[in-house]
Each structure stands twice: as structure tokens, then as C-alpha cells.
C-alpha positions in Angstrom: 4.8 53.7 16.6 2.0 54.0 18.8 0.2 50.3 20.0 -2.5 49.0 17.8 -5.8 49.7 19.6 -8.0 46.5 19.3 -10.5 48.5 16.9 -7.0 48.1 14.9 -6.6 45.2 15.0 -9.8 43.9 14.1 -10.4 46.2 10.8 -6.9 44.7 10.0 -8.7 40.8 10.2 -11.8 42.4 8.9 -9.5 43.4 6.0 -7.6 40.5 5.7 -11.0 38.5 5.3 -12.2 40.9 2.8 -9.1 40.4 0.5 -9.7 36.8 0.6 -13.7 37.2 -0.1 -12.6 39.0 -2.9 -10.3 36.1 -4.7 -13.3 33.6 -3.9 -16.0 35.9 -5.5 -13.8 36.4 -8.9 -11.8 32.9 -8.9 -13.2 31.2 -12.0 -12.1 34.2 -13.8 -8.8 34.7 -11.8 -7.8 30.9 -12.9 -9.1 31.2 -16.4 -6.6 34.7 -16.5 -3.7 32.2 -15.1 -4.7 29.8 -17.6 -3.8 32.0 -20.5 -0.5 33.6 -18.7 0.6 29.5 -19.1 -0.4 29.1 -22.6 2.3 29.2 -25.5 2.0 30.3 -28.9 0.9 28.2 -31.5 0.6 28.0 -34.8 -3.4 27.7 -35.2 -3.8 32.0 -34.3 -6.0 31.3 -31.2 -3.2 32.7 -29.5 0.2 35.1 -30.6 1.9 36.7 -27.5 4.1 34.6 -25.1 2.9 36.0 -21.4 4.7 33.6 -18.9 6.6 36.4 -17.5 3.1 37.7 -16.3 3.2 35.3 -13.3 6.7 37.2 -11.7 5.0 40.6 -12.7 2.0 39.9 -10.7 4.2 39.1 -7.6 6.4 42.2 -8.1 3.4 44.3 -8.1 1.9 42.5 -5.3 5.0 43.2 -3.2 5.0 46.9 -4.3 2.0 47.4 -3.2 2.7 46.1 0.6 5.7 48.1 0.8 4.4 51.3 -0.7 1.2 50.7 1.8 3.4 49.6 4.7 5.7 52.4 4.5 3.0 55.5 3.7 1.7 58.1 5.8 -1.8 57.5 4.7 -4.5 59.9 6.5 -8.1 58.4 5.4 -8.6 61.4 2.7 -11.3 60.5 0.0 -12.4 57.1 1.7 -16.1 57.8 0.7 -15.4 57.2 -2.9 -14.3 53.6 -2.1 -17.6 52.3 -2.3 -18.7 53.1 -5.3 -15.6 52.0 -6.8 -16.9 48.7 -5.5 -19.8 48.3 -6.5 -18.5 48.9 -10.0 -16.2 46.3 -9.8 -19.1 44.3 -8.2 -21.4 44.8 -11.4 -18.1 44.6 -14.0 -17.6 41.1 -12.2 -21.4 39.8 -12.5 -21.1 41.2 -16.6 -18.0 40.1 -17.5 -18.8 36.1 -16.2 -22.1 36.7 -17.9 -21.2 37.8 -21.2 -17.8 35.2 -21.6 -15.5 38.6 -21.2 -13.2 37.5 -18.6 -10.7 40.3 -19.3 -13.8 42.4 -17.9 -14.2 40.3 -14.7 -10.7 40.5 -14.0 -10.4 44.6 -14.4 -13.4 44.2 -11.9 -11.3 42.1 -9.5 -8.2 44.7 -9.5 -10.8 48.2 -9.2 -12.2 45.8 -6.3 -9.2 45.7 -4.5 -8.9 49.4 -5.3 -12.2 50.2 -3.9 -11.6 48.2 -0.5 -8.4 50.0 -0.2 -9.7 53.6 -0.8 -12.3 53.0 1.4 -10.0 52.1 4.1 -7.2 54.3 3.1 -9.0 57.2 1.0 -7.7 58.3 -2.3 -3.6 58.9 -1.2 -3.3 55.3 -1.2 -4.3 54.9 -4.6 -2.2 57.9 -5.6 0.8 56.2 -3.5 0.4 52.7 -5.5 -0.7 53.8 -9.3 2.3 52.2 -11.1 2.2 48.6 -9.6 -2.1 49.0 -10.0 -1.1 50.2 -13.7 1.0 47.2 -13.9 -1.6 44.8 -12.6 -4.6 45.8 -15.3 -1.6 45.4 -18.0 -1.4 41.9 -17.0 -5.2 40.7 -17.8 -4.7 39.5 -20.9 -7.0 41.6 -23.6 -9.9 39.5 -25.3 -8.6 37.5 -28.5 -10.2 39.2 -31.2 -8.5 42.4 -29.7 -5.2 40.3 -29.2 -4.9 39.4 -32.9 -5.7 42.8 -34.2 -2.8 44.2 -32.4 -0.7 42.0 -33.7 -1.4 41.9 -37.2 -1.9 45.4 -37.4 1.8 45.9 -35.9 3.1 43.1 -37.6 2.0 44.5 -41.2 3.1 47.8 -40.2 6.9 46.5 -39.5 6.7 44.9 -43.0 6.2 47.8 -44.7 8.5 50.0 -43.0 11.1 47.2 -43.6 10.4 46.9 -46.8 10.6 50.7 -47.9 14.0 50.5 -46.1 15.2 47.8 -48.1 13.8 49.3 -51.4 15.8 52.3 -51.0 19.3 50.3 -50.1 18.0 49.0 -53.8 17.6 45.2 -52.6 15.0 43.2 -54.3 12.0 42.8 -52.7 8.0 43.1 -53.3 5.3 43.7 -51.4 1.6 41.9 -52.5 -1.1 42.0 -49.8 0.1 40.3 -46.7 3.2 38.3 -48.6 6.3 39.7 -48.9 8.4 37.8 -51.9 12.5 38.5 -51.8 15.4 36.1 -53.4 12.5 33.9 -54.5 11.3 33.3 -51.1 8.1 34.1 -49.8 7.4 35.1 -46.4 3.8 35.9 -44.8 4.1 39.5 -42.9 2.4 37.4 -39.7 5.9 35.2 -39.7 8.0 38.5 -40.7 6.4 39.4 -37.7 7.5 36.9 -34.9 9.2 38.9 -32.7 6.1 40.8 -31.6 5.2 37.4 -29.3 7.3 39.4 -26.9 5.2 42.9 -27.3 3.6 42.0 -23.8 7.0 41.4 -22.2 8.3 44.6 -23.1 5.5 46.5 -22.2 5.6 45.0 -18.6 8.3 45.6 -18.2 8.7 49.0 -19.0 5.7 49.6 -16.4 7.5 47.6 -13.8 10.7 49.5 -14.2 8.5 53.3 -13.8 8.2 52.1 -9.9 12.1 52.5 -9.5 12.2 56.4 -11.7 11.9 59.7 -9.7 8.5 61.1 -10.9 8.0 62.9 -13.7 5.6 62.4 -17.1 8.3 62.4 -19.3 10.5 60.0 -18.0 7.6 57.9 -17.0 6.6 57.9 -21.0 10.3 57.2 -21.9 10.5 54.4 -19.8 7.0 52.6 -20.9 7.8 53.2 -24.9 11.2 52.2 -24.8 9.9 48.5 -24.9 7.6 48.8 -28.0 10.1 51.4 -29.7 12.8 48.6 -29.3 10.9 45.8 -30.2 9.7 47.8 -33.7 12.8 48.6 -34.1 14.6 45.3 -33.8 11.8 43.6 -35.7 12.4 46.4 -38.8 16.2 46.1 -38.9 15.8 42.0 -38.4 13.9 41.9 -41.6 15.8 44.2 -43.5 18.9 41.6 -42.7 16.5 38.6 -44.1 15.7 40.5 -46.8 19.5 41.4 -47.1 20.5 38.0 -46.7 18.4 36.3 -49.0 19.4 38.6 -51.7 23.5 38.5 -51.3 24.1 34.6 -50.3 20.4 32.9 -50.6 17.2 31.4 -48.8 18.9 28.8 -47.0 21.3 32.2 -45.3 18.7 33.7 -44.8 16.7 30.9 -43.5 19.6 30.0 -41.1 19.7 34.3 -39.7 16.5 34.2 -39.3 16.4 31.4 -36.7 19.6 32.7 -35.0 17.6 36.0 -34.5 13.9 34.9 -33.6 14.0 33.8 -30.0 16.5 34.1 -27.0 19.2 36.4 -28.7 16.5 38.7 -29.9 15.0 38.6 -26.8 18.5 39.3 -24.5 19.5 41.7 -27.0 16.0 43.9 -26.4 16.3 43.6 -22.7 19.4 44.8 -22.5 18.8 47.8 -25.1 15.6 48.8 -22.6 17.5 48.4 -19.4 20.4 51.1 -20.8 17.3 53.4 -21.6 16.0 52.7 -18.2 19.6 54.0 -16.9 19.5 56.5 -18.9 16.2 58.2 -17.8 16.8 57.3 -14.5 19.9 58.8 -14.5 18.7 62.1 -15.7 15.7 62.0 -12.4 18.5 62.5 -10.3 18.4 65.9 -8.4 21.5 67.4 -6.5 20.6 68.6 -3.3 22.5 71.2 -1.0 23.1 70.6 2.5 23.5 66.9 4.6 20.8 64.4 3.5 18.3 63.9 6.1 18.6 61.3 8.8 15.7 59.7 7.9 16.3 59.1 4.2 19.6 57.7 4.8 18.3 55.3 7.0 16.4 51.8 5.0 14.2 49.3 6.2 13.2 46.0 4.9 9.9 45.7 6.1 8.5 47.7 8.8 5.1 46.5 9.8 3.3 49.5 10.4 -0.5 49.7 9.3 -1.8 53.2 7.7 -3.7 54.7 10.3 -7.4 54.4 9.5 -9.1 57.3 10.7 -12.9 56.9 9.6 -14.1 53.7 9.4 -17.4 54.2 8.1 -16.8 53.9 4.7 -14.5 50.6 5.5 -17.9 49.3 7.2 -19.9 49.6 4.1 -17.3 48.1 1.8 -16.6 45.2 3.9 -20.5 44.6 4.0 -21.1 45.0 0.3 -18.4 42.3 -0.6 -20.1 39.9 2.9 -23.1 40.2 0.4 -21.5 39.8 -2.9 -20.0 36.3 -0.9 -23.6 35.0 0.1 -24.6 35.5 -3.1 -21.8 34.3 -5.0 -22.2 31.2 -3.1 -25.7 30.7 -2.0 -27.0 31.4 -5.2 -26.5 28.6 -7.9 -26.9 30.7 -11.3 -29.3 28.8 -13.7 -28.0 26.4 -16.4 -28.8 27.9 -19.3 -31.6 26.3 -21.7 -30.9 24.3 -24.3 -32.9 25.4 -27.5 -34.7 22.8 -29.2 -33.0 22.8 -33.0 -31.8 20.1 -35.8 -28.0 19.3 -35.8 -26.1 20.1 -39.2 -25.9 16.8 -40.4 -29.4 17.0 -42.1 -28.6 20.5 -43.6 -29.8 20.2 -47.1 -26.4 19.3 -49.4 -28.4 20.7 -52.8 -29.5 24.8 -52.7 -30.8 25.3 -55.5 -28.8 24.8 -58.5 -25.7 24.3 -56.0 -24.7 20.9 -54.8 -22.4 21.1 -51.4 -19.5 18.9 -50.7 -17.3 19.1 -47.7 -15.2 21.5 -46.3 -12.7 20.1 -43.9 -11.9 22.1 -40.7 -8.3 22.2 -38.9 -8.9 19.4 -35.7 -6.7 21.9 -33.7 -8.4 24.6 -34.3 -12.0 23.2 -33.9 -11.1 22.2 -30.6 -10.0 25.2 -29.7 -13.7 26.8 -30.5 -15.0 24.9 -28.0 -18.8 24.7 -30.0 -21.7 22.4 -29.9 -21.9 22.1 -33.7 -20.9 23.7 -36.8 -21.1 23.5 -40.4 -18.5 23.8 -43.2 -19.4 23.2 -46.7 -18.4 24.5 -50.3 -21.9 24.7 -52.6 -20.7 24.4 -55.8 -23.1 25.4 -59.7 -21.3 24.1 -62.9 -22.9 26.7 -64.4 -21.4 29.4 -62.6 -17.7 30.6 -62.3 -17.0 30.5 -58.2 -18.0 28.4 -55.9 -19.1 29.7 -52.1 -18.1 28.5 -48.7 -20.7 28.3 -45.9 -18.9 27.8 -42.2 -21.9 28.1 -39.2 -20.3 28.0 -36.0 -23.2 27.1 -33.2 -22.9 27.6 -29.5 -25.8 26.0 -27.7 -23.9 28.0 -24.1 -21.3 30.4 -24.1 -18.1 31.1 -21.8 -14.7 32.2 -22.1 -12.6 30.3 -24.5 -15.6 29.0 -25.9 -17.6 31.5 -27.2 -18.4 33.2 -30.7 -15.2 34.3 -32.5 -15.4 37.0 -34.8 -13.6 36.3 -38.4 -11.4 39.6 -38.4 -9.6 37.8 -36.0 -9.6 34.1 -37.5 -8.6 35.0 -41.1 -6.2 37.5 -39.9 -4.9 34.7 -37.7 -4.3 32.4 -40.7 -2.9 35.2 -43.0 -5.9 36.6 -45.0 -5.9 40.7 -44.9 -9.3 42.5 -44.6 -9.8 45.7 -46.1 -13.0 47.8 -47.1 -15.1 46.3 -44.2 -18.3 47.8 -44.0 -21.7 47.0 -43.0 -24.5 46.8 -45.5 -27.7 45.8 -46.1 -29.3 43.3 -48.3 -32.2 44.6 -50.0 -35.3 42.1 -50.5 -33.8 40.0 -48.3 -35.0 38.9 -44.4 -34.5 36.6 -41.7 -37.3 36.8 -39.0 -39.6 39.2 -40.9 -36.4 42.1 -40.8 -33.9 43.3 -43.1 -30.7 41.6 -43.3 -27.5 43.4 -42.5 -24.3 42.1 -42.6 -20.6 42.6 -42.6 -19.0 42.7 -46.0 -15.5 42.5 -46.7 -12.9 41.9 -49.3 -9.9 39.6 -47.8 -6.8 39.4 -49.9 -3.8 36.7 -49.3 -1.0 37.6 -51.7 -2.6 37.8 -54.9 -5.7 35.5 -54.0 -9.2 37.8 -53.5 -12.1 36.9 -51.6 -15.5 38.4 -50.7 -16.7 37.7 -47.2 -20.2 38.3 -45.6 -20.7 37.7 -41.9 -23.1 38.1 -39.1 -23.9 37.1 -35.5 -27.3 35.1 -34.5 -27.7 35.4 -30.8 -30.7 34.1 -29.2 -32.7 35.0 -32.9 -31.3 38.5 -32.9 -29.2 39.5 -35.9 -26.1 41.4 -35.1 -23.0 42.9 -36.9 -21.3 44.1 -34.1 -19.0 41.5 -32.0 -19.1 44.2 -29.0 -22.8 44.3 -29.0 -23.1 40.1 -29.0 -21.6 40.3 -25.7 -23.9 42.9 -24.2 -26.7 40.5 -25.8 -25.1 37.5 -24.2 -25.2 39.0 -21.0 -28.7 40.4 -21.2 -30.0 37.1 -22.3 -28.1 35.0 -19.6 -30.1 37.6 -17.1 -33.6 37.7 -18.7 -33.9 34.6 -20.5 -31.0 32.0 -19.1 -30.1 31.5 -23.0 -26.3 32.1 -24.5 -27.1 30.2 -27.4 -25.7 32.3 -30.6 -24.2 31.3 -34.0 -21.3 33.2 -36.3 -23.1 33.0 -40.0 -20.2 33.3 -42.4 -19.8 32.9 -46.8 -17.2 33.2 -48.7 -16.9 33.4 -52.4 -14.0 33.9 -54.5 -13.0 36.9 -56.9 -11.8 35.2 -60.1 -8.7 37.1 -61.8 -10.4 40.2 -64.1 -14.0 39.5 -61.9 -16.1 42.6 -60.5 -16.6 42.3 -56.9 -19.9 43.4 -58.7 -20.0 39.5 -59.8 -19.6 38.5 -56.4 -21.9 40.3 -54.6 -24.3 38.9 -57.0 -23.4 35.3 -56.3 -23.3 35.9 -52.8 -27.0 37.5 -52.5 -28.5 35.1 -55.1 -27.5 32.0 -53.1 -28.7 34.2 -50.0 -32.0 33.7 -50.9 -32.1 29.7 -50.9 -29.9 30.1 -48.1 -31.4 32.3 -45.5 -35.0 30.3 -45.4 -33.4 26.9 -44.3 -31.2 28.3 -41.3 -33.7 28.7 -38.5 -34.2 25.2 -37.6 -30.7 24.7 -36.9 -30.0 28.1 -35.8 -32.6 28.9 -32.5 -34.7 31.9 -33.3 -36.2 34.2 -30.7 
């Protein structure tokens, strides 16, 4: 290996310094991301998947990298495209902090790291180190309304299929909304489906284990969907046992099976099952070759020390001055607090709406700690003279940031069991707020044989949204143009009595609308 030349060895400090730059530009969002790897699962749905193990990924994939980049021939090929890689990582930081999307900041962080290395190395190192880069974007952990989704919608799915199974083996069991009743016990399809708290695990893993596979797409696929194949599957045959159970020797069997199979033997019992799949697929990459293996792949090394040559340097220059400017800024520049909007706190919100008198609804002290708001209001408006009674729960954010910032209710009532189906958005004729039409997102939520309709909409900085992916861009355009993230989630609820139109309920809803809606700005900021 031919000496370092001292133009070497200062791009090597140069890029040293840079790496570091780069954890100090993104580390609020870099410690909120290990902040969530640490969190367990509870029982209030702010959170579903156990992700501990992400803290030994994110060093295996670390160490991958330095030994793929160590040990490459890496010629400088493609550098160019290294900086604007980085400046899109730049920009995905500055939105993601803005907007109280970490999951976005921390994507920038890794397709920084990406960029600085291209630019150094050109595109073959990015080609070389694919799998452990794959396995570090797996790691950022999704936002929660995306989280819950996934596992709801897998969670349900697993139910079904397990109950169809058990149906045809002829054991008793039913199947009404999101509750599954068998043996005279009554299971929600969220419990049925606790063993997807380890769906991250298995997915990691299955993209850790690709780095140690010959190359090839299929065995590459095998190996990542052997996880979630063996997780479904285990989940499907462990609830067809409950169900089993329950029907031949009881609840309290099958009560007692289903703690035995819920936790570490599940878990072993999955590992193992994806390791003998990773042997498997493994063991079919494996080519004969004719002829004496060359001298040079018998021979291993644990570490050899060997820097990829760096043959144009120009496009390592700009890189390492882009992220010299992105560190000034980041720490020169003191972003503005943002304004607090003059506005009346809930407790004087009228208690009588027209005919309707309100009384309170209590809220869950764990999980209105976990919102993280400046205010909120939760109240049932109740009319002896009608046959439902409606439910008004404001959630008010005077600043927004991750962890505390407006949480959409397909992920709330999914996360305590309610299932929402035709969700649509509509719009409320002869109704306004600020001089516009309303629109809103209506829904019908079902929990076993309970019905519910819901309507829901954003408020953010006096602009009326549906859309929870368009309140972010609006958080972040605010925070830029107007140093507000003030926003509100506006949410009613009425019930759908037994032999009830949803018809009926519309009506209630929109009627009380209109005492409703003219009484909400002074609490809720307007443009």
C-alpha cells in the first residue's frame, strides 16, 4: 500500500471533522430517534412496537460500513452527484425540525452521510454499502400515526385469517368489528395481535442478515420476508390455539397458553425459524468453482487500515464547505421562539349550546401527558330532547415539536380499539368558519357492536385542514414565514343508537355545528 501523501491525510481529518459536523447539526433529532429506540410498549397506544434491538443494529451497520469502505477498491466514479445529495439532506433536516417530523430529519442525517461519502468516494461506495445504509433508514422509527396504522391494519388482518382457519376446523368462534368472541371470552383483535410488537425486530433483522448472502434479488427478498412471513404466521397459528383452547378445556387454558406464548418463547421460537431460512438461502448462494481458490480470497484480515483512494477532490471540497456552513448556521443562528397567540383558555368555553348543556368528559392522565398540549377541551353536550348525546375533545397546541404535536384520531381510536371505516372527506353545506366552507373528515368507528359517527379537522395557524400530511407542510411554512406552530385537532363524536340512520346522526352532528362553530375562534387562534 503506497504512503499516504499529506493531501491524504488531511481530506482524511477534513472528513473526520465533517462526520462529526454532521451529528452536531442533526443531534436534537438524533437523540429524540434514540429516545424512542428506549421506549417500551404501553398500554395507552402512543406507542406498539418494542425497538431496543435498534441500538445493536445501528452498531452492526456502523461497523459494516468501515469494513466494506476499508476493504473496497473505490476509484472516485460519480463523486459530482454527492453534493446535491447533500443539500437534500441539508433542506430534509431544516423541514423535518420545522414541521415536528423527526423521522424526516433523521432520513436527512443518513442521505447526509451518503452524500459526503459519494462525494469523496463517488457512487461505487454507495453501491459497495447499500444493505447496512438500507438497514440504517429501517431503523428511524416511522411517525406514530403511520406506526399504529401498520399495526392495526396487520393485526386485524391476522384475526381474520385466524379466524377463517378456526371456522373451518368447525370451532366456535365470531367475528364482530374489532372483537373477536370464542368460549365466552372476548378478545380485542389489537390484543390478538401482540406479537406484532416484534414486527420491527424481524424486519431488522432480516436486513442485517442480506450483508452475509451472496448477491442475488431473490435470495435478498427471501431473506427480508422471512421475518414478517414468520411473524404472521406464528401470530395466525397462536390464535388459532387460543381459540382452540378456550373451546376444548376453557378461558382460564386458554388464558394460561396465551401468556406461555406472548413474549420470550414466541420470540426464540421466530428467531430460530428465520435463522434456518437464512441457512437455507444462504446455502443455495453457494457457487462451485473449478480450479484452486485464489490466494487472495483465502487469505482474511481483520482490519486493514487502508483509505479508498480519493482521486478528485473537488467535489469533497464543496461538500465539506456546504456542511462548514450548515454548522455556522446551525449554531450562530438562534431560530425564533415561536409567538404565542393571544386566545381565551377552555375553562370559559360556554357549558350550554343551545338546547345542549355540557358536562365533563374525563381524559386518561397517561395519555394527556403523553400529548404534550397547552390546553384542551373534553366535554359531552347533552339535549333531553334528543336521542344521543355528542362528544367535543379540542386538543390546542400553542408550539409544536416532535412528541408533542397534533395527533390525528385514525391513530388514537385505533390505538384504543375503535375500527374506522368509510372515511371520507365532505363538506358541510351552509356552514363556515372564517368566511369558507367547512370540510371535514367523516367517519363511522365501530368497537364490537357499538357505532359511532366521527367528524374531525385540523386548525393550524386559522387554516382549515383535512389532511394530517398537509398540517405538517403548514407547520413548517408557518414556523418559516410567520414563527407560529400554533394548531388545534377539532374532533365530535356522536353515537349511532341500535336501528338509527347514520342519516340521524349526521343531522345531530351538523345541527349542533352551527352553535358550535361561531364560539371556537377565541380559543382557537385564527389567521
Amino acid at each position: 500500500m503506497a504512503k499516504a501523501t499529506k493531501r491524504d491525510i488531511i481530506f482524511r481529518y477534513l472528513l473526520l471533522i465533517s462526520v462529526a459536523a454532521l451529528i452536531f447539526i442533526y443531534h436534537d433529532y438524533l437523540r429524540y430517534m434514540l429516545s424512542l429506540w428506549g421506549e417500551a410498549t404501553d398500554s395507552s397506544g402512543d406507542k406498539f412496537f418494542v425497538q431496543y434491538h435498534n441500538f445493536f443494529f445501528a452498531v452492526a451497520a456502523a461497523i459494516l460500513i468501515l469494513l466494506k469502505t476499508f476493504k473496497s477498491e473505490l476509484v472516485g466514479s460519480g463523486n459530482a452527484l454527492g453534493v446535491p445529495l447533500l443539500l437534500i439532506a441539508l433542506f430534509l433536516g431544516l423541514f423535518g425540525g420545522s414541521s415536528a417530523i423527526y423521522y424526516v430529519a433523521n432520513v436527512g442525517f443518513v442521505l447526509a452521510l451518503v452524500g459526503l461519502f459519494v462525494s469523496c468516494w463517488g457512487l461505487d461506495w454507495a453501491k459497495n454499502n447499500w444493505k447496512p445504509l438500507a438497514l440504517l433508514l429501517l431503523l428511524i422509527p416511522l411517525p406514530q400515526f403511520i406506526l399504529i396504522q401498520i399495526y392495526t391494519h396487520l393485526a386485524a388482518i391476522a384475526v381474520k385469517l385466524s379466524v377463517h382457519a378456526a371456522q373451518l376446523l368447525g370451532l366456535s368462534v365470531v367475528l364482530e368489528g374489532n372483537m373477536v368472541d370464542f368460549g365466552g371470552v372476548s378478545l380485542n383483535s389489537l390484543k390478538a395481535g401482540e406479537p406484532f410488537t416484534y414486527l420491527i425486530l424481524f424486519i431488522s433483522s432480516g436486513f442485517f442478515l442480506i450483508n452475509f448472502i451472496r448477491a442475488g434479488a431473490v435470495r435478498v427478498i427471501l431473506t427480508v420476508l422471512s421475518g414478517p412471513v414468520i411473524l404472521i404466521a406464528l401470530t395466525v397459528l397462536r390464535f388459532i390455539g387460543i381459540i382452540w383452547i378456550a373451546n376444548t378445556r376453557g378461558a382460564g387454558a386458554a388464558e394460561s397458553f396465551s401468556a406461555a406464548t406472548s413474549s420470550a418463547g414466541f420470540l426464540t421460537v421466530g428467531i430460530i425459524l428465520q435463522l434456518l431460512v437464512f441457512f437455507l438461502v444462504r446455502k443455495t448462494g453457494i457457487r462451485k468453482t473449478e480450479g484452486p481458490v485464489p490466494e487472495q480470497a483465502e487469505k482474511t484480515t481483520c482490519f486493514p487500515l487502508r483509505w479508498p483512494e480519493m482521486r478528485s477532490p473537488r467535489s469533497a471540497l464543496v461538500s465539506i464547505a456546504l456542511i462548514v456552513c450548515a454548522v455556522l448556521l446551525s449554531a450562530g443562528c438562534t431560530a425564533p421562539a415561536d409567538r404565542e397567540m393571544p386566545r381565551k383558555t377552555f375553562a370559559g368555553f360556554p357549558r350550554s349550546l343551545g338546547a345542549r348543556q355540557a358536562s365533563a368528559a374525563p381524559v386518561d392522565p397517561t395519555q394527556l401527558n403523553s400529548m404534550q398540549l397547552k390546553d384542551y377541551l373534553s366535554v359531552d353536550f347533552n339535549d333531553s330532547k334528543t336521542t344521543g348525546n355528542l362528544n367535543v375533545w379540542i386538543a390546542y397546541y400553542g408550539s409544536q415539536k416532535p412528541g408533542g404535536s397534533i395527533h390525528s384520531p385514525k391513530a388514537c381510536l385505533a390505538g384504543s380499539g375503535w375500527d374506522m371505516s368509510d372515511s371520507r372527506v365532505v363538506t358541510l353545506n351552509g356552514l363556515k368558519a372564517d368566511n369558507r366552507d367547512i370540510l371535514i373528515n367523516r367517519a363511522i368507528m365501530k368497537h364490537g357492536g357499538q357505532r359511532q359517527l366521527i367528524y374531525f379537522w385540523y386548525n393550524v395557524a386559522g387554516a382549515q385542514i383535512t389532511n394530517e400530511y398537509l398540517v405538517k407542510w403548514h407547520i413548517f411554512w408557518n414556523k418559516l414565514t410567520k414563527h407560529r406552530t400554533d394548531g388545534a385537532l377539532i374532533r365530535l363524536i356522536t353515537p349511532i343508537n341500535d336501528g338509527e340512520p347514520e342519516g340521524a346522526a349526521d343531522d345531530r352532528l351538523k345541527g349542533f355545528m352551527r352553535d358550535f362553530l361561531p364560539v371556537i375562534p377565541p380559543y382557537v387562534p385564527q389567521a
